[in-house]
N, C-alpha and C positions, 0 to 999 in steps of 0.2 A: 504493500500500500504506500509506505512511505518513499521508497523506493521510486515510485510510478511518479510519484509527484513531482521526487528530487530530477528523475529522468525530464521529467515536460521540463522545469525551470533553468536545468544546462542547457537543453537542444532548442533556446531559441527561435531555429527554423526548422521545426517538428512540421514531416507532413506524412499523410498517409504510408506512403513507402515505409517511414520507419515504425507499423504497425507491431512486426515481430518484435521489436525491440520496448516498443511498450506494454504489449503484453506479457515479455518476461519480465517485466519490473511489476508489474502487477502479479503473477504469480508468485515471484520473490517476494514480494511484499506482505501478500496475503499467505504466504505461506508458513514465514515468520511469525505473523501473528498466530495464524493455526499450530506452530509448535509451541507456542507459548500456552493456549486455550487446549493442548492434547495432556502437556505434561500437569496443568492441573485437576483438568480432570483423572487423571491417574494416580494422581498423588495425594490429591489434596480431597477428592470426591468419592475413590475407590472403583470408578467405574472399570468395568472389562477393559482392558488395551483395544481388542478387536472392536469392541460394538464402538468405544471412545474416538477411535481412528477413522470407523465410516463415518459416523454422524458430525465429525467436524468438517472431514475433507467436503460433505456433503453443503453442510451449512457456510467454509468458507467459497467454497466452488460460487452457489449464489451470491455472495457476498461479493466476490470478484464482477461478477453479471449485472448485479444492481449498481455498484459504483463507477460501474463501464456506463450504463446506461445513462445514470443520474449527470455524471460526467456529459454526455451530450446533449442530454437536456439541460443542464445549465449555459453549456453555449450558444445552443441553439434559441433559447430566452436572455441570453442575454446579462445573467445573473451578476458577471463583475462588474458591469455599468451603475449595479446597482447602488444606492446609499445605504451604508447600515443598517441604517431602522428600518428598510427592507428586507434587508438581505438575509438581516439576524432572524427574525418569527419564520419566515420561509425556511431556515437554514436548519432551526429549531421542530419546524412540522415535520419536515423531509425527515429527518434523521428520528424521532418518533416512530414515523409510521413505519419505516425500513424496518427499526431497532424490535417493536413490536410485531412485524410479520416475521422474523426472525427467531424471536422469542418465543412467540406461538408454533416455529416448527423444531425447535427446540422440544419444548415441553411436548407433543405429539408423537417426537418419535421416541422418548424418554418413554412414555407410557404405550407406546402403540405394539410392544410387541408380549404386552402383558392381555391384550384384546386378541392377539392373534394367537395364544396359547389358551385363552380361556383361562387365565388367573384374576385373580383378584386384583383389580387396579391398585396400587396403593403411589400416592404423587411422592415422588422425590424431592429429599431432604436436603440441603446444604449443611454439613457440620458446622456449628457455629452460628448458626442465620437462625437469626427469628423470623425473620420476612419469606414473603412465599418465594420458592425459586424463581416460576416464571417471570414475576416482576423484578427478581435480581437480574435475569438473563437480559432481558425486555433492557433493563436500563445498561445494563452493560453494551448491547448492541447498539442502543440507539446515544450514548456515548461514542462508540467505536465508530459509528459512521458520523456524527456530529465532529470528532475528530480531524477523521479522515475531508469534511468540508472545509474547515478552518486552515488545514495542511494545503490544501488544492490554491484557494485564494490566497493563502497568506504567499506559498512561494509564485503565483502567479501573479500578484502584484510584485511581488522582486523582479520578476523575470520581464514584466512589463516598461517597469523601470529599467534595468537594465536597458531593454530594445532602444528604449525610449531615452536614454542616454547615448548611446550609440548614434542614433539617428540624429540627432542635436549636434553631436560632435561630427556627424558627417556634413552636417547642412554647415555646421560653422567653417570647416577646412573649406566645404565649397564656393562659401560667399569670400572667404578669403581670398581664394583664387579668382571668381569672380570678380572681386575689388581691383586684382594687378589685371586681369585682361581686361579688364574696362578701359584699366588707365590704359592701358596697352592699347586695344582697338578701338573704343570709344574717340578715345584724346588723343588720337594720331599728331604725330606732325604736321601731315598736309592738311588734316580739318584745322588745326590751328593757325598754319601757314596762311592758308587760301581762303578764311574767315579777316585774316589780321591785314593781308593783302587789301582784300574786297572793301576792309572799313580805311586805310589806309587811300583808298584810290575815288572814296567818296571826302574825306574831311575837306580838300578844297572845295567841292560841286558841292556837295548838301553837307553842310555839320551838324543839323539837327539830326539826319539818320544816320551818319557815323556817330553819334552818340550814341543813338536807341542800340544802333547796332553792338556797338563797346558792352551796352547796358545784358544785350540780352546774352552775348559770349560770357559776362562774372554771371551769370545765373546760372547757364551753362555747364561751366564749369565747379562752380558750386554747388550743384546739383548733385553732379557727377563723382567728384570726391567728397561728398557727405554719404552716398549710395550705401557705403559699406558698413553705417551706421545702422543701418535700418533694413529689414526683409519686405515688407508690405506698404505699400502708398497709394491711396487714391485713384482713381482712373482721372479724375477730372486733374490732380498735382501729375500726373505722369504725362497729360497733354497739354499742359502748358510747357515745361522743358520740351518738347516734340518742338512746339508752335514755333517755341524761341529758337530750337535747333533747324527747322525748315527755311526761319525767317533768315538765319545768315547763310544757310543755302541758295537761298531765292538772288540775293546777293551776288554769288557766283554765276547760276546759272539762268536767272533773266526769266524773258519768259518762255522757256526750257522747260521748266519747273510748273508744273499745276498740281495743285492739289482738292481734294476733294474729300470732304471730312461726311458718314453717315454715323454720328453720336446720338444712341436715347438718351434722353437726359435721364432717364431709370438707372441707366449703370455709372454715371459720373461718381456716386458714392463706393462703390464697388472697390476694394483693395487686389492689388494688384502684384508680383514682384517688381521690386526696382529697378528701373533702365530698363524694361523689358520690352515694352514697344520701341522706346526710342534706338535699342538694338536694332530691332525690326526692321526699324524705317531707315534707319543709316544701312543698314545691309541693300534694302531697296534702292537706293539711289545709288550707290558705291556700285554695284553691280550690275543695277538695271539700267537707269535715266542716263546716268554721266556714261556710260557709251553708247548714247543714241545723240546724233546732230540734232534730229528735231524735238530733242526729250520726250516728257509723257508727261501721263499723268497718275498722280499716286494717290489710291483710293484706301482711306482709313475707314474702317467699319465697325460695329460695337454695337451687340445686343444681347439683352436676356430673352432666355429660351427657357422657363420656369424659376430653377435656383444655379443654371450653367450661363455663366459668361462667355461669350462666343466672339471674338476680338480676327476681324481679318485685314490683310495689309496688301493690297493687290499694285501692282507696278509691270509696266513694260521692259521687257530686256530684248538684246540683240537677237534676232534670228538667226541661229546655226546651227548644221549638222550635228556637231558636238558641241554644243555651248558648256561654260568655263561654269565648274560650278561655285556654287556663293562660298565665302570664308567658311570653312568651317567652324571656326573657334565661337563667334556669337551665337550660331546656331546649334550648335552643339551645348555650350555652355546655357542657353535659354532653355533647353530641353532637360537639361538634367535641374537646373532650379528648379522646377516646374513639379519635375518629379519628385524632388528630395519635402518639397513643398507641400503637396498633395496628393502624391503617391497615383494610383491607377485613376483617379478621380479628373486630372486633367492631363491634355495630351496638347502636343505642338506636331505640326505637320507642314511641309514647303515643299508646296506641289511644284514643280516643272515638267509637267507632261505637255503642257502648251510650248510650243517652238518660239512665241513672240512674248511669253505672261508668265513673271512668276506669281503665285501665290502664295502666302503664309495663314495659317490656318490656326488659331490659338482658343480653345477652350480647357476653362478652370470651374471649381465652386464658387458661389456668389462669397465673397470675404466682405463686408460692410461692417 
């Protein structure tokens, strides 16, 4: 029993396959307990070895069967979600009723072979006990299985904790990383170059928009090296850095550059990862617009679809047999945030089956 339990809380990543393996920790377990429950009966109760030996093997056999069971009905309900003061009365019935079907086939087989000889029933004594045996049995079972609850949960919130440490400490290494490729792809030289350029070649002609311009690059950039401060942001905070980021694009490439924003204002409140569109859209223009003469146009999209955020980023790139495919590093890195994030719950997809269109495709849980 205790075994079975110690077993689930090492293995972590317990899956069917390692069925045999849980089952012998559950025999070991419950086995243990039955030599414990053979030698008193022999010792301490007088019973025959023989008749002592079936009728445990028999009663732990079931024992093993019901805590297999109970065991899948607690997950299948759900039971560690639970708060205490639920968990305990439920935890308390259960182990009852177990402890007293138990105890009842205890006492049954105790007397049943005094009905099958035609003797005189007479109920069995406990040396020492004033109390009836059945309800000694009854509570010792329903003990032994209230136990065996408390052993399940207790190492299963260790083991939760653990995972859940684990995972922390992998999302933290990741945003780490995340932090230097940002600085790395995000804050190139040439977007900084061909930004400082672009404001540099307006200060004579317009100084009002080489300032805005100035203004919107320290936001930019502020933005950007705060990122790694913070896991989640706003949809409506992650499209203002975009606007400001488009805006010294627009800069460069004139009217090259169109954009086309489809925003509900439902999902503006929505949390989102950090720098995760404006990845997006810097990948679209780096690879799509800026090698087309006559540019395009780059379509932002964002809607809920019940409690899934659905976020796509469509852009025109060059036509070719082989076309070059996008960095990996943003996209690759957006995809495993995403993941460490959210786990199977949201997915990132960059379709290029189109010869002339890439698409990016981003659905998450609603975060508000």
């Amino acid at each position: 029993m205790l075994a079975a339990m110690v077993y689930e809380y090492l293995d972590t990543d317990a899956r069917p396959a390692d069925a045999r393996t849980y089952w012998a920790c559950q025999f070991a377990g419950w086995g243990l307990y039955g030599l414990a429950q053979l030698y008193n009966a022999i010792e301490a109760l007088h019973v025959p070895a023989g008749r002592a030996l079936a009728e445990i093997a028999a009663l732990n056999a079931a024992a093993i069967a019901l805590t297999h069971l109970l065991r899948n009905f607690m997950r299948r309900h759900r039971w560690s979600t639970m708060p205490l003061r639920a968990l305990l009365p439920r935890s308390l019935a259960v182990s009852v009723a177990l402890g007293t079907l138990l105890g009842l086939a205890m006492h049954f087989t105790s007397i049943a072979p005094m009905w099958v000889l035609g003797d005189e029933v007479v109920l069995p004594q406990i040396p020492g006990f004033l109390l009836d045996p059945m309800f000694v049995r009854t509570c010792n079972w329903s003990l032994a299985f209230f136990f065996w609850i408390a052993i399940y949960f207790g190492l299963t919130s260790l083991r939760d904790q653990h995972v859940a440490m684990l995972r922390q400490s992998e999302l933290t290494r990741a945003l780490q990383l995340s932090e230097l490729r940002l600085l790395k792809s995000q804050l190139n030289p040439h977007f900084l170059f061909n930004s400082l350029n672009s404001v540099r070649a307006l200060i004579a002609d317009d100084p009002e928009c080489a300032q805005n311009a100035v203004t919107q690059l320290a936001r930019t950039l502020r933005y950007t090296l705060r990122s790694g401060q913070e896991e989640l942001v706003t949809l409506e905070r992650e499209l203002e850095i975009v606007d400001d980021y488009l805006a010294l694009e627009s800069l460069r490439f004139g009217d090259r550059l169109r954009i086309e924003r489809r925003i509900e204002a439902s999902v503006l409140g929505v949390r989102i990862p950090v720098m995760l569109l404006q990845t997006i859209v810097e990948n679209a223009i780096k690879h799509g617009i800026a090698h087309l003469l006559e540019g395009g146009t780059l379509t932002i999209s964002a809607a809920l679809h019940g409690d899934t955020l659905h976020i796509e980023v469509k852009n025109p790139r060059p036509a070719s047999e082989h076309p070059a495919s996008p960095d990996g590093i943003g996209v690759r890195n957006s995809a495993e945030r995403l993941r460490l994030l959210f786990g199977a719950r949201a997915s990132f997809e960059l379709d290029l089956s189109h010869a002339d269109l890439a698409l990016a495709r981003i659905s998450m849980p609603r975060e508000s």
